[in-house]
C-alpha positions, 0 to 999 in steps of 0.5 A: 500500500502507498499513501501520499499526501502533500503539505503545504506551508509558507514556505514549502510544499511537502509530498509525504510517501507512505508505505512501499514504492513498488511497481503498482504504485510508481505511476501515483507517485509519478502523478502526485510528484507533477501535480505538487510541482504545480503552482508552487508560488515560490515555495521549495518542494520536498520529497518525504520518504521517512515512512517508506518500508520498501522500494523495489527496482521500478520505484528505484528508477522512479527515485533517480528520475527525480534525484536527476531533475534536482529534487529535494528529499527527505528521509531519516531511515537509514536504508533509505539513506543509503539507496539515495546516496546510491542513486546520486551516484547513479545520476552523477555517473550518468551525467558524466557520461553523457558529457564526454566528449567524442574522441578526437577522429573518431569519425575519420574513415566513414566517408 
C-alpha cells in the first residue's frame, strides 16, 4: 500500500510517501510528484520518504528520475539513506557520461 499526501506551508510544499514504492504504485507517485510541482508560488518542494518500508527496482528508477531533475528529499531511515546516496551516484555517473566528449577522429574513415 502507498499513501501520499502533500503539505503545504509558507514556505514549502511537502509530498509525504507512505508505505512501499513498488511497481503498482510508481505511476501515483509519478502523478502526485507533477501535480505538487504545480503552482508552487515560490515555495521549495520536498520529497518525504521517512515512512517508506520498501522500494523495489521500478520505484528505484522512479527515485533517480527525480534525484536527476534536482529534487529535494527527505528521509531519516537509514536504508533509505543509503539507496539515495546510491542513486546520486547513479545520476552523477550518468551525467558524466553523457558529457564526454567524442574522441578526437573518431569519425575519420566513414566517408
Amino acid at each position: 500500500m502507498l499513501k501520499i499526501s502533500v503539505i503545504d506551508s509558507r514556505t514549502q510544499r511537502r509530498v509525504v510517501i507512505e508505505g512501499t514504492l513498488i511497481e503498482p504504485w510508481i505511476e501515483a507517485l509519478r502523478c502526485s510528484w507533477q501535480a505538487a510541482k504545480a503552482d508552487l508560488q515560490g515555495r521549495k518542494l520536498v520529497l518525504d520518504l521517512n515512512n517508506v518500508t520498501r522500494v523495489d527496482q521500478q520505484g528505484e528508477s522512479a527515485l533517480l528520475e527525480l534525484v536527476k531533475e534536482g529534487t529535494s528529499i527527505s528521509s531519516s531511515g537509514v536504508l533509505i539513506k543509503y539507496l539515495l546516496q546510491q542513486l546520486t551516484r547513479k545520476s552523477k555517473q550518468s551525467a558524466r557520461i553523457a558529457t564526454i566528449p567524442a574522441c578526437p577522429g573518431a569519425d575519420r574513415g566513414k566517408e
